[in-house]
C-alpha positions in Angstrom: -50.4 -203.2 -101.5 -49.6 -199.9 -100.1 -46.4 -198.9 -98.6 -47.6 -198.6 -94.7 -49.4 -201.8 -95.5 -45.8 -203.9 -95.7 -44.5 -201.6 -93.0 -47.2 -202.8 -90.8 -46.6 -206.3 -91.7 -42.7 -206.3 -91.2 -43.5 -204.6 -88.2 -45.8 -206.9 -87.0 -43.7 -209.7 -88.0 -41.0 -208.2 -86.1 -42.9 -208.0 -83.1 -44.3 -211.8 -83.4 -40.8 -212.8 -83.4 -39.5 -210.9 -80.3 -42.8 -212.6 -78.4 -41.5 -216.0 -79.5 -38.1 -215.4 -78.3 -39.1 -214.5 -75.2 -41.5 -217.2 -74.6 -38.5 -219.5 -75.5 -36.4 -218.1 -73.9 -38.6 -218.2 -70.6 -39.0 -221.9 -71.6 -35.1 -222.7 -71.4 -34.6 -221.3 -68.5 -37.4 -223.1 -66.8 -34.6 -225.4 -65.3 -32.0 -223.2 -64.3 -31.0 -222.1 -61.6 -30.9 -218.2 -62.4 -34.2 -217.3 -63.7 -34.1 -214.6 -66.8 -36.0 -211.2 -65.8 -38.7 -210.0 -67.8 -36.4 -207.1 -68.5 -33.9 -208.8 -69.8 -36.0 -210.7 -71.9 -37.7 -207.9 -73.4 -34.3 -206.0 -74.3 -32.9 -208.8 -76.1 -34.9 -208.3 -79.5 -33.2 -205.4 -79.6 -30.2 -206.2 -78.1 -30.1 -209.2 -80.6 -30.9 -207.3 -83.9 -27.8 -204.9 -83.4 -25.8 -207.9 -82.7 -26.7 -208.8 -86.0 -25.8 -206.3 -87.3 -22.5 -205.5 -86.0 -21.7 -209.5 -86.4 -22.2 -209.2 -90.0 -20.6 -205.8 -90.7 -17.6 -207.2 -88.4 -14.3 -207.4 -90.4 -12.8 -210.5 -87.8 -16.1 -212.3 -88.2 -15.2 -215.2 -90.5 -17.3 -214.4 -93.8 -19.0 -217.4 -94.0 -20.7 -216.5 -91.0 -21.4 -212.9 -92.4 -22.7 -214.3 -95.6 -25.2 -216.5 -93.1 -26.6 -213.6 -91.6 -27.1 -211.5 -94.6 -29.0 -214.9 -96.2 -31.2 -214.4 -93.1 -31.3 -210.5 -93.3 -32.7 -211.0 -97.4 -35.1 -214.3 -96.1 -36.5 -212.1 -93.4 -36.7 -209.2 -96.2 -38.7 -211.1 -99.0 -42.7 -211.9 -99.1 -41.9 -215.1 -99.8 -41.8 -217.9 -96.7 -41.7 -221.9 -96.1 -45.5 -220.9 -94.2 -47.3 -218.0 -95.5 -47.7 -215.2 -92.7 -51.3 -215.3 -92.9 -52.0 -218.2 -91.6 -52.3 -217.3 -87.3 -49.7 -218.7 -85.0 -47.4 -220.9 -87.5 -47.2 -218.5 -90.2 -44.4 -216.7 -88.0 -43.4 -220.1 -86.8 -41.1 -220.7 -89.8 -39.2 -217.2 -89.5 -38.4 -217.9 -85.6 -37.1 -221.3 -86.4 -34.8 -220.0 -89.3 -33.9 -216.2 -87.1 -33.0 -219.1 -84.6 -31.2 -221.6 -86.4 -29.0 -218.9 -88.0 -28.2 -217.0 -84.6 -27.2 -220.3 -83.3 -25.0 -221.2 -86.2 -23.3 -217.3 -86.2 -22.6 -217.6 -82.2 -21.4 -220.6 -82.3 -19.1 -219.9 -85.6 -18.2 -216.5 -84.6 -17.1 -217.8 -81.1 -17.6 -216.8 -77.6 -15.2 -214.3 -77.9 -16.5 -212.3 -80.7 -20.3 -212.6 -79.1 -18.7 -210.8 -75.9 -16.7 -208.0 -78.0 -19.7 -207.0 -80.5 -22.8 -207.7 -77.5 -24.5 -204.3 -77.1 -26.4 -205.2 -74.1 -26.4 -206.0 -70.8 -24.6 -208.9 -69.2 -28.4 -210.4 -67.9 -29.0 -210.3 -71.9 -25.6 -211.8 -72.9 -26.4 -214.4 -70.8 -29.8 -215.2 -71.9 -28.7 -214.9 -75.2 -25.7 -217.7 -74.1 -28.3 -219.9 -72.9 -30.8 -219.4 -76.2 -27.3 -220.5 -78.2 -25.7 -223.5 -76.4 -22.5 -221.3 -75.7 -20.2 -222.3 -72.6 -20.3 -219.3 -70.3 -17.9 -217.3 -68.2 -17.0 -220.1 -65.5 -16.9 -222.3 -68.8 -19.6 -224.8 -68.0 -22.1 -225.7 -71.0 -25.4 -224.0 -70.9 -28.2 -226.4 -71.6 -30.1 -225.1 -75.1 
């Protein structure tokens, strides 16, 4: 396989990921009261992927929560998956569940606190993001995952 092959696959992968955290993100919020934008929803990929980042470069982040995300950072990383890519629709399934379970498990571990301080996005996109993790937001009711 050729190099610009794998980058189109990442890529794609990437891509297939973002689309199913918008569409369940739009799916959560079906019952709220504040509707997430379509803006909003199409920053957070990117929004979310820096988070990432700076959550598991963070020196206050506790380290088992770094350690979590750079398990998901090498899983994302390696050809091998629960569901092979190839197969349509679910083949991506298996790396949104896992990108999912793992920023759920670092938000909630790292606090609300640390989610606020390290967010690189807009408050809309924090708060989508609040609603995708179960966090308790600003007026400190629970958000419905």
């Amino acid at each position: 396989m050729e190099w610009w092959q794998v980058l189109i696959s990442v890529l794609g992968g990437l891509i297939l990921l973002w689309l199913a955290l918008i569409v369940v993100l739009f799916w959560i919020s079906r019952g709220q009261a504040e509707k997430i934008k379509l803006v909003d929803a199409l920053r957070l990929g990117p929004d979310v992927v820096r988070l990432t980042r700076r959550l598991a470069t963070g020196p206050t982040i506790p380290r088992g929560v770094r350690i979590w995300l750079l398990v998901l950072l090498v899983y994302l990383l390696i050809p091998i998956d629960l569901i092979p890519d190839f197969i349509p629709v679910i083949g991506y399934a298996d790396d949104a569940i896992v990108v999912a379970l793992v920023l759920r498990f670092a938000t909630r571990h790292a606090g609300a606190d640390a989610l606020d301080r390290h967010w690189p996005g807009t408050p809309q996109g924090l708060n989508a993001l609040r609603t995708l993790v179960g966090l308790v937001d600003e007026q400190g009711a629970k958000t419905q995952p």
